[in-house]
PDB file with one MODEL, atoms N, CA, C and O in Angstrom:
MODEL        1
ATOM      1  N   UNK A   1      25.564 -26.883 -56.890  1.00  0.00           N
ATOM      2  CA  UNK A   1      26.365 -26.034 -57.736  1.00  0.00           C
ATOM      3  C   UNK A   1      26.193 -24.593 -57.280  1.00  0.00           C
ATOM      4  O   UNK A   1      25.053 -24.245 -56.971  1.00  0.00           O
ATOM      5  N   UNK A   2      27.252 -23.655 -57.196  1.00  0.00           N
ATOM      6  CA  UNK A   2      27.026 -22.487 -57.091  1.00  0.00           C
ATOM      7  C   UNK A   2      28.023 -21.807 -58.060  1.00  0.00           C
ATOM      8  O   UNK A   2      29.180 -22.135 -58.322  1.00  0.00           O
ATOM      9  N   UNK A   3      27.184 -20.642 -58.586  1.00  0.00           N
ATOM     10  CA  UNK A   3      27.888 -19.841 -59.744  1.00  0.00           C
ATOM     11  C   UNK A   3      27.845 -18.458 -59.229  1.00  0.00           C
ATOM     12  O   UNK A   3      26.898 -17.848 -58.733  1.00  0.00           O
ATOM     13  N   UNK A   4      29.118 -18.070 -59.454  1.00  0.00           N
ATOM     14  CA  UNK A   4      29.505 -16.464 -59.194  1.00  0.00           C
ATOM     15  C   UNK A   4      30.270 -15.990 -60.344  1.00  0.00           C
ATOM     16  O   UNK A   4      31.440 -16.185 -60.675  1.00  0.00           O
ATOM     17  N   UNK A   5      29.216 -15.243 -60.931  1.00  0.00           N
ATOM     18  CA  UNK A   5      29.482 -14.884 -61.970  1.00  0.00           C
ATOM     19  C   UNK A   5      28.992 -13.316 -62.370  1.00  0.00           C
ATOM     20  O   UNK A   5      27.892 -12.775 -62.260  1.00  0.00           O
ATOM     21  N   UNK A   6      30.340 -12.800 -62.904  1.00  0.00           N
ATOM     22  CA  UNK A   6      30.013 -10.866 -63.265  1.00  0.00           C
ATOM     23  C   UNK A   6      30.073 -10.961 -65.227  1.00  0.00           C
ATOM     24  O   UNK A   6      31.020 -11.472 -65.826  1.00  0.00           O
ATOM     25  N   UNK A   7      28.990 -10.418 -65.838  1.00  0.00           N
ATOM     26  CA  UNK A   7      29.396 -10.443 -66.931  1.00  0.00           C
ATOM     27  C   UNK A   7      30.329  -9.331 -67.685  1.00  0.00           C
ATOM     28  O   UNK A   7      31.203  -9.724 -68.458  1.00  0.00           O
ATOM     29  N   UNK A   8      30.157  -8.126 -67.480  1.00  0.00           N
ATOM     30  CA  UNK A   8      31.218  -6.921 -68.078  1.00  0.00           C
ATOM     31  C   UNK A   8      31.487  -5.761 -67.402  1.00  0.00           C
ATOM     32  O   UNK A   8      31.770  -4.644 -67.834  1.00  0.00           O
ATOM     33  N   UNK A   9      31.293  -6.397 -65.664  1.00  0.00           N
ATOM     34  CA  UNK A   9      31.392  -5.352 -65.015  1.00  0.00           C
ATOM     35  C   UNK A   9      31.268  -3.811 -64.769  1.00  0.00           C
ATOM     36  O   UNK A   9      31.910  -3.027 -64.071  1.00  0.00           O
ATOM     37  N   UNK A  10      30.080  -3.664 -65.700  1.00  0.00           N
ATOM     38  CA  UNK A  10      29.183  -2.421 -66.373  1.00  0.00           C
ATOM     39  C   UNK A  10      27.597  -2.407 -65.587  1.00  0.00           C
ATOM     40  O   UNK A  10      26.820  -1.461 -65.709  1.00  0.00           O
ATOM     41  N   UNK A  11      27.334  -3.513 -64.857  1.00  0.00           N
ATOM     42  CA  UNK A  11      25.927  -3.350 -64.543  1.00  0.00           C
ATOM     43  C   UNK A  11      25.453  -2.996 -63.000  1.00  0.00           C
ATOM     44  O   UNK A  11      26.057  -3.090 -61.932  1.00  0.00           O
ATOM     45  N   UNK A  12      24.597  -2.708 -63.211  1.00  0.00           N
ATOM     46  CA  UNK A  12      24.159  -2.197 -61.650  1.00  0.00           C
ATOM     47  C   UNK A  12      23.362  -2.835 -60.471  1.00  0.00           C
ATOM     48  O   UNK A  12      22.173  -2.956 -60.765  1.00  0.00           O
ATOM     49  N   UNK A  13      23.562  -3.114 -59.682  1.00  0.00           N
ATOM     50  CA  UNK A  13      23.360  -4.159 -58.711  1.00  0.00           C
ATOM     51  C   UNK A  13      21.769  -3.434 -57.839  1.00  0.00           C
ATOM     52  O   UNK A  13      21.593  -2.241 -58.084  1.00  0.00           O
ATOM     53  N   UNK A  14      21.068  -3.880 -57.220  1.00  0.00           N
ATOM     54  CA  UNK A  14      20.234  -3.461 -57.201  1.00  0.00           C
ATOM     55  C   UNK A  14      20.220  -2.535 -55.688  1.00  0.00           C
ATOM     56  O   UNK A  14      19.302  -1.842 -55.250  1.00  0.00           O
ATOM     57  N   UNK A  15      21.243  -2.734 -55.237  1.00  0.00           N
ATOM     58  CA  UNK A  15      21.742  -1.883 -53.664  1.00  0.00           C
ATOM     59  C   UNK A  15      22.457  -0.793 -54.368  1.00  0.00           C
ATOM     60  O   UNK A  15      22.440   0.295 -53.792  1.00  0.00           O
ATOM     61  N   UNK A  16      23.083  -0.870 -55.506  1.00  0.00           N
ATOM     62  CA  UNK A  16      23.399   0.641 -55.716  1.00  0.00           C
ATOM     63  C   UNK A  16      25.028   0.812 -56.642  1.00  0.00           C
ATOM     64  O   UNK A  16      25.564   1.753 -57.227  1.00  0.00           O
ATOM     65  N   UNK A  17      25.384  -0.537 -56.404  1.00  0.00           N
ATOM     66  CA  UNK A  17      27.158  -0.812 -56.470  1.00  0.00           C
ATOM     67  C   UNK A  17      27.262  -0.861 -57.758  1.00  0.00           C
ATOM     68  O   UNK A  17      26.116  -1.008 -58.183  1.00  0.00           O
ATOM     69  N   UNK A  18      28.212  -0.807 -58.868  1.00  0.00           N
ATOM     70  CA  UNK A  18      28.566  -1.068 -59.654  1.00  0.00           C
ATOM     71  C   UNK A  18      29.654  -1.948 -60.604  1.00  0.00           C
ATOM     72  O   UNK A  18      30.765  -1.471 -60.837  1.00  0.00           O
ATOM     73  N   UNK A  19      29.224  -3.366 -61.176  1.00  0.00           N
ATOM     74  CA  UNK A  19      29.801  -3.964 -61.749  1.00  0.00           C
ATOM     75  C   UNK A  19      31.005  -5.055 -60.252  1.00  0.00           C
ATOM     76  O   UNK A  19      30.286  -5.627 -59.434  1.00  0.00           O
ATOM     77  N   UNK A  20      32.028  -5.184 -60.097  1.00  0.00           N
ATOM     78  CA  UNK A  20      32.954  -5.816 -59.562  1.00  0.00           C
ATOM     79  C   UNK A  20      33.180  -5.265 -58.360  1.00  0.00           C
ATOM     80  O   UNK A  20      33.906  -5.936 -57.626  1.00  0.00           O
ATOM     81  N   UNK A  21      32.854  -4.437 -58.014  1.00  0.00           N
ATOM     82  CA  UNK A  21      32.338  -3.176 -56.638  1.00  0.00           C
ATOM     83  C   UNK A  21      32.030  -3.918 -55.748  1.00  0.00           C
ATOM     84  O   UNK A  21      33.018  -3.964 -55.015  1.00  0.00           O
ATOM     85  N   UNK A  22      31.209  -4.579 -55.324  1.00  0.00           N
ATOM     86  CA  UNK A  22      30.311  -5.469 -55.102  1.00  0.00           C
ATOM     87  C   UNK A  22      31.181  -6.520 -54.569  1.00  0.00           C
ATOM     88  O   UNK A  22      31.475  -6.552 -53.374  1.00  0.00           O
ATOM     89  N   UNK A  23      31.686  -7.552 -55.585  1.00  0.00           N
ATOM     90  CA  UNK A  23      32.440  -8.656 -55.048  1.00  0.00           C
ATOM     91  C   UNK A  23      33.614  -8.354 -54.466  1.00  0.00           C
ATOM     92  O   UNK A  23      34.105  -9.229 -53.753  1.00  0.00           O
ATOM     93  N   UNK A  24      34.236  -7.254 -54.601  1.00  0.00           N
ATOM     94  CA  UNK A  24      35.379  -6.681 -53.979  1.00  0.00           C
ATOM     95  C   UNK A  24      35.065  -5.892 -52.324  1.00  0.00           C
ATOM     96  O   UNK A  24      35.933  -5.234 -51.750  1.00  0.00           O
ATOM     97  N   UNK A  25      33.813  -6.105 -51.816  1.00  0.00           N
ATOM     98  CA  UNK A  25      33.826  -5.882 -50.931  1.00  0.00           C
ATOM     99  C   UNK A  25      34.506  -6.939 -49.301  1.00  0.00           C
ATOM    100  O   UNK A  25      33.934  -8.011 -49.104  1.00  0.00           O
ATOM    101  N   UNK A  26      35.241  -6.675 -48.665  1.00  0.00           N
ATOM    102  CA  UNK A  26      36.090  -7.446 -48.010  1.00  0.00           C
ATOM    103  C   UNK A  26      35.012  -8.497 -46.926  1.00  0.00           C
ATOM    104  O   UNK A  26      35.557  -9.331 -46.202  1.00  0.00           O
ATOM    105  N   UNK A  27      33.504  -8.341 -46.926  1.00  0.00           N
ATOM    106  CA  UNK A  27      32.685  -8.971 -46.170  1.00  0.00           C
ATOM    107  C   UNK A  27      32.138 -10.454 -47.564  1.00  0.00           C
ATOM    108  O   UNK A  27      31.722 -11.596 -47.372  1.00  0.00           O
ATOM    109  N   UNK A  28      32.321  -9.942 -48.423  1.00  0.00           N
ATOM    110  CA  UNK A  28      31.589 -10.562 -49.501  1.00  0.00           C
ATOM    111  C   UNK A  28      32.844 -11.245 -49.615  1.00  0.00           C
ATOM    112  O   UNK A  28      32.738 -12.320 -49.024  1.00  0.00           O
ATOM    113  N   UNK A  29      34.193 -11.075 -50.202  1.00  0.00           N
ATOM    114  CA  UNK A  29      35.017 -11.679 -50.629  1.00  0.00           C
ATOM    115  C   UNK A  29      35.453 -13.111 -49.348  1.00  0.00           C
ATOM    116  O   UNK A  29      36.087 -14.092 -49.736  1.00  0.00           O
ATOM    117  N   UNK A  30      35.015 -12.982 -47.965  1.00  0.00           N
ATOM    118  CA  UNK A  30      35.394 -13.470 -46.892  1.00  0.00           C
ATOM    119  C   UNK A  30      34.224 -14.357 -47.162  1.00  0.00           C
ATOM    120  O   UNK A  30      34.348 -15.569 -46.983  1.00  0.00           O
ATOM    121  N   UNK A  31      33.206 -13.896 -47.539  1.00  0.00           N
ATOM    122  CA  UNK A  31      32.001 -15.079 -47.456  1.00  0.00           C
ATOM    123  C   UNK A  31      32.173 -16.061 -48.502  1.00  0.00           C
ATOM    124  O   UNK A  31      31.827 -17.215 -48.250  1.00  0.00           O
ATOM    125  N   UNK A  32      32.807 -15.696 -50.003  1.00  0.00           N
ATOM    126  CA  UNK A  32      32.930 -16.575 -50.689  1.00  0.00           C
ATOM    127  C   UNK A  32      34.453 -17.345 -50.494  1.00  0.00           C
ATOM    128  O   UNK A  32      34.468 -18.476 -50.981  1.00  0.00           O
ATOM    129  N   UNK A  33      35.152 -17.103 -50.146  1.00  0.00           N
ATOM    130  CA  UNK A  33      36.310 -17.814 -49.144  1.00  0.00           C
ATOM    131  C   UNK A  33      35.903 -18.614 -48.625  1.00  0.00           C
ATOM    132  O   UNK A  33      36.486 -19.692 -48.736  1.00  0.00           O
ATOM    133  N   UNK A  34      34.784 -18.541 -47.846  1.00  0.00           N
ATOM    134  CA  UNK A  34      34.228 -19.188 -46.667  1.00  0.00           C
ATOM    135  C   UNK A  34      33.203 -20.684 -47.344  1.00  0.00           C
ATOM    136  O   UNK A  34      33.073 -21.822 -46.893  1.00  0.00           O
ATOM    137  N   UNK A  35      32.707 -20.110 -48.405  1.00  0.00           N
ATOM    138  CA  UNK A  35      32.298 -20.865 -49.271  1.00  0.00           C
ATOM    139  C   UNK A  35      33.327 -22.072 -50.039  1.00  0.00           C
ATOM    140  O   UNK A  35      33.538 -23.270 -49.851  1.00  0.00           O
ATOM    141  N   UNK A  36      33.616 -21.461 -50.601  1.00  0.00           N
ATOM    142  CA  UNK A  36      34.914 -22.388 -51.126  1.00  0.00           C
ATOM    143  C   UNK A  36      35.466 -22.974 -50.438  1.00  0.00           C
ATOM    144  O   UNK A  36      35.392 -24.081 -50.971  1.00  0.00           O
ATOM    145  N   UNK A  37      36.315 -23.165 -49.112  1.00  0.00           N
ATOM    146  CA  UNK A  37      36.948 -23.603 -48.296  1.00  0.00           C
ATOM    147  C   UNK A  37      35.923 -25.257 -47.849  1.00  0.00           C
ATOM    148  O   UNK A  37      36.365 -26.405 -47.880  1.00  0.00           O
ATOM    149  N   UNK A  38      34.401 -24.777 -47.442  1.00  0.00           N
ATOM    150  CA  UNK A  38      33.549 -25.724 -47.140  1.00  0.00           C
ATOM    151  C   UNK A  38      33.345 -26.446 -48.237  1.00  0.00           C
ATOM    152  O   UNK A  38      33.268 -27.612 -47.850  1.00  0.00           O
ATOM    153  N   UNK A  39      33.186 -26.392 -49.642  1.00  0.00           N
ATOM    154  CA  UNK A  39      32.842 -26.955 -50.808  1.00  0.00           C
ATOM    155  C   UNK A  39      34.566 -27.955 -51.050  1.00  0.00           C
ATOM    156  O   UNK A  39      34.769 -29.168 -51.117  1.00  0.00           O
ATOM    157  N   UNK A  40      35.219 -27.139 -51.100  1.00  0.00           N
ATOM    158  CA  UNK A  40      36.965 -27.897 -50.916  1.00  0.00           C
ATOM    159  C   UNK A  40      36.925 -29.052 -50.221  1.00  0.00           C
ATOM    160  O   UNK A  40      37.434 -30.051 -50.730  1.00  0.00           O
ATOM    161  N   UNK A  41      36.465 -29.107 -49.252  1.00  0.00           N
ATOM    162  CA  UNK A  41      36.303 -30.372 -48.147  1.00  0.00           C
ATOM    163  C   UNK A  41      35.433 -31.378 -48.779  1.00  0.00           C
ATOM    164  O   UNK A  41      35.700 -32.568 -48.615  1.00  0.00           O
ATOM    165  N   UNK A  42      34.280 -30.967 -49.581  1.00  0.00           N
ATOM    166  CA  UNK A  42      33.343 -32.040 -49.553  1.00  0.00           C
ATOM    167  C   UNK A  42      33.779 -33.029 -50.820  1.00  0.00           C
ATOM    168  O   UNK A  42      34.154 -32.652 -51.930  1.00  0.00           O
ATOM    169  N   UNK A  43      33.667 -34.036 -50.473  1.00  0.00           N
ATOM    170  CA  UNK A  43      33.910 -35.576 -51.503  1.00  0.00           C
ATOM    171  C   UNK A  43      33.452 -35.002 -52.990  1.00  0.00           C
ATOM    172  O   UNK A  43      32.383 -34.396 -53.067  1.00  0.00           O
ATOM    173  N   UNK A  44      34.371 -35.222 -54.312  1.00  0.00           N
ATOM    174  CA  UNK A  44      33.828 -34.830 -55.470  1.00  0.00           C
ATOM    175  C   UNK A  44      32.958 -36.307 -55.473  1.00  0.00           C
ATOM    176  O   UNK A  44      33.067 -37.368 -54.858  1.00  0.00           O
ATOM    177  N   UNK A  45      31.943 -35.716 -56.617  1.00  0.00           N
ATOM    178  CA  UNK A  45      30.738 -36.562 -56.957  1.00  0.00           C
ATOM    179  C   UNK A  45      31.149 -36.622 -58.463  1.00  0.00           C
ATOM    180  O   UNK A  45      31.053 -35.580 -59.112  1.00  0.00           O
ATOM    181  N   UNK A  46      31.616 -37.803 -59.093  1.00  0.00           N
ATOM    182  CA  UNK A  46      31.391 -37.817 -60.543  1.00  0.00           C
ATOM    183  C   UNK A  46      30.052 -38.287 -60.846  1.00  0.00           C
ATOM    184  O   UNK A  46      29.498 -39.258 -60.331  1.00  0.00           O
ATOM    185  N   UNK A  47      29.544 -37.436 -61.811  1.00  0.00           N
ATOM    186  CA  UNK A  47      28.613 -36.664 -63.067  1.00  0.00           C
ATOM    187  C   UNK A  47      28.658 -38.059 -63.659  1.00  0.00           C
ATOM    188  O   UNK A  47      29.653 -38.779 -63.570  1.00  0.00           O
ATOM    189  N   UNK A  48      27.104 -38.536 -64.500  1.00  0.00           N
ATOM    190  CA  UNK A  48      27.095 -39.684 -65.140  1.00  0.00           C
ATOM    191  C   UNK A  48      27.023 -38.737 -66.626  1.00  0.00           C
ATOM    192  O   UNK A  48      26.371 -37.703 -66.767  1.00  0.00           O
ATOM    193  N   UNK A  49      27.902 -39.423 -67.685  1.00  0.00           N
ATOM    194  CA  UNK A  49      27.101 -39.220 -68.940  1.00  0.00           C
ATOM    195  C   UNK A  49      26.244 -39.844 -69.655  1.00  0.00           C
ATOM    196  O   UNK A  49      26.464 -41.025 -69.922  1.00  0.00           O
ATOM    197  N   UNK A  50      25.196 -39.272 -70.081  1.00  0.00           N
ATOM    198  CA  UNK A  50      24.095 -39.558 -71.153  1.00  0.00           C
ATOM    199  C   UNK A  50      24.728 -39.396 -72.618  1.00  0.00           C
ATOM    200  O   UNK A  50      24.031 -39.578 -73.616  1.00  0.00           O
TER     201      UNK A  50
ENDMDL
END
């Protein structure tokens, strides 16, 4: 599982950026592209319920 997640785009990142700053950078946005694209490919796994 991977989670990318901003909560109110008010907080401060620890390099300096602020809030959505950050994910809007065009190296970052290409990496999670890059992410997704590889996760897209892979076979879904259904989840058992308890």
């Amino acid at each position: 599982m991977f989670l990318n997640w901003e909560y109110d785009g008010t907080e401060r990142w620890a390099h300096g950026s602020i809030g959505s700053t950050w994910f809007d950078r065009p190296d970052v946005e290409a990496a999670l592209a890059e992410v997704g694209d590889i996760v897209s490919r892979r076979p879904h796994v259904k989840l058992a319920r308890r």
